[in-house]
C-alpha positions in Angstrom: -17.3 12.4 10.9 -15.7 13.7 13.9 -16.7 10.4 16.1 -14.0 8.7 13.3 -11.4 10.2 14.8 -11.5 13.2 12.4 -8.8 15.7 13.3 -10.7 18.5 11.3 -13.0 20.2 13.8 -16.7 20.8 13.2 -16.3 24.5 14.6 -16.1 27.0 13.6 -18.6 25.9 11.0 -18.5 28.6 8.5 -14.5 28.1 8.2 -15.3 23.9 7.9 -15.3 22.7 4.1 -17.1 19.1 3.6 -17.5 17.6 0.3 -19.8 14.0 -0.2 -19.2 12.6 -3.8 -19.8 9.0 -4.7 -17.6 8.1 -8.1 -18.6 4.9 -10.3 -15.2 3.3 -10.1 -13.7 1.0 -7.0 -11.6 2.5 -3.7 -8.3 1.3 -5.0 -8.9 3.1 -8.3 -9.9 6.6 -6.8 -7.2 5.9 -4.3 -4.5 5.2 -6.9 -6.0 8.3 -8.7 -5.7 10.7 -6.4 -2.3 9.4 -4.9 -0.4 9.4 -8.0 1.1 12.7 -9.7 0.5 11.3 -13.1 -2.9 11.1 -12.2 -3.2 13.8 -10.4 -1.9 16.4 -12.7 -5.4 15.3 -14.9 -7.7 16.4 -12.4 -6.4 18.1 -9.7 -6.7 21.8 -10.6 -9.8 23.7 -11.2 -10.5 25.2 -14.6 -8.4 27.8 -16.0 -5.5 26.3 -14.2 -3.0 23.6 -14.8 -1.5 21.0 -12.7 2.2 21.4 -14.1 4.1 20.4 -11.5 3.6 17.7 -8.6 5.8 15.8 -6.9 4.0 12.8 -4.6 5.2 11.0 -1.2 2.3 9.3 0.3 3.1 8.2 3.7 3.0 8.8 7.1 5.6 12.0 7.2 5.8 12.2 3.1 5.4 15.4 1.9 3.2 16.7 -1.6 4.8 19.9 -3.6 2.5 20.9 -6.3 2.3 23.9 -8.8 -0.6 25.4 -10.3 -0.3 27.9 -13.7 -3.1 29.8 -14.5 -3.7 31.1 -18.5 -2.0 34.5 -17.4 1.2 32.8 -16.0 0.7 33.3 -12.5 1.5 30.2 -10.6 0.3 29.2 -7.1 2.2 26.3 -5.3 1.2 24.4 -2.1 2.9 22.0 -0.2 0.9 18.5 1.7 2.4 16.7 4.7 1.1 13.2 5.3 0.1 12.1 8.4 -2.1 9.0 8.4 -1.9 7.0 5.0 -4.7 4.0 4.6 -4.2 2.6 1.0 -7.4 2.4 -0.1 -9.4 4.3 2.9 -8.4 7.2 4.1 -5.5 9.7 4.2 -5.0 13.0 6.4 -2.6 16.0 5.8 -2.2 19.2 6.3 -1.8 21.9 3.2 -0.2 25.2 2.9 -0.4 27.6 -0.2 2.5 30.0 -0.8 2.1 33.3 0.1 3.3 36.2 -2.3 7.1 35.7 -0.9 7.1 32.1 -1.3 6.5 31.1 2.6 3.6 28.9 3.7 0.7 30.4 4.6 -2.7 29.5 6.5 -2.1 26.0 7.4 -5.2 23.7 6.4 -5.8 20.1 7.8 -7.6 18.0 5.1 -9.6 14.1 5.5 -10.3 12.2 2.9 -12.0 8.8 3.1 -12.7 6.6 0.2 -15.7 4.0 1.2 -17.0 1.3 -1.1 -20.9 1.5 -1.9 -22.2 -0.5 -4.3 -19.3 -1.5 -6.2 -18.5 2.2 -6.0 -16.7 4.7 -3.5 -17.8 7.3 -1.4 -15.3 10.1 -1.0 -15.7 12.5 1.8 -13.4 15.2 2.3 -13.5 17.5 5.1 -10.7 20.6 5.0 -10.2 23.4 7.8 -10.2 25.4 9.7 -9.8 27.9 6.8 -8.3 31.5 7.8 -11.6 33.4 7.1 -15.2 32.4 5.4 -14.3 33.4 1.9 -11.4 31.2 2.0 -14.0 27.9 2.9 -16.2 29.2 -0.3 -13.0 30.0 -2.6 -11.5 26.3 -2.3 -15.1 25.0 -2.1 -15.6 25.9 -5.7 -12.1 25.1 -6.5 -12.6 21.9 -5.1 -15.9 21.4 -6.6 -14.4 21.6 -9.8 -11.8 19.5 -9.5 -14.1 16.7 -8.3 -16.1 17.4 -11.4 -12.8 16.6 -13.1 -11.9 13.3 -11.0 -15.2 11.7 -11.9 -15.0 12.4 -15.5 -11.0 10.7 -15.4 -12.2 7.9 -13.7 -14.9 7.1 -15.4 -12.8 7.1 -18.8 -10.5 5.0 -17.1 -13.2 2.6 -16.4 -14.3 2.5 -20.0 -10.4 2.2 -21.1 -10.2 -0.8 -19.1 
């Protein structure tokens, strides 16, 4: 991806998170999905947490504040900053979870491109350069499940339509 103008570098590999799902609904629904907070708080938190908080400005200097509560009450917040919004195609922002005193931590660049195939979308999303290995493998399964999520939503969106 990195000939599309990807700002997310390819190296250091092991620190370079890249996930390829195609999802049976149209780009402007798994857009609208994952640009929404009313949306996203249904599947935008891996299991055992929940989205319980998100606030949404999706544009080119917007910024994203969302909170996370796990069953034991801990809450983990992160904050997006927009800078390339394509309705429908692709978006690019950087993302920063709280540390323990409430400051931003590792900063993250993410890319995410939603590509019609078939009367369905491609969504690639690269995210890095992470701070260490097993932060790439933590938000890969986080992420994993949360795209888990996002297909099952959309598809009963589909069949509510």
């Amino acid at each position: 991806m990195s000939a599309r103008n990807d700002p997310v570098p390819a190296e250091p590999a092991e620190r370079v998170l890249e996930i390829v799902r195609v999802f049976d609904a149209p780009p402007g629904l798994v857009y609208t999905v994952w640009t929404t907070p009313e949306h996203a708080k249904r599947w935008s938190a891996p299991d055992g947490l929940e989205l319980f908080f998100c606030q949404m400005d999706v544009r080119p200097g917007g910024t994203s504040r969302c909170g996370m509560r796990g069953r034991d009450g801990a809450e983990y917040w992160a904050t997006e900053v927009y800078q390339e919004v394509v309705e429908n195609e692709r978006l690019v922002f950087t993302q920063a979870w709280d540390d323990a005193d409430g400051k931003p931590g590792h900063v993250t660049t993410i890319v995410v491109r939603f590509e019609p195939v078939d009367g369905k979308t491609r969504v690639t999303m690269r995210q890095g350069v992470f701070s260490t290995p097993k932060a790439r493998d933590d938000h890969n399964e986080g992420w994993l499940e949360c795209f888990d999520q996002l297909g099952d939503y959309v598809r009963k969106l589909q069949e509510a339509a």
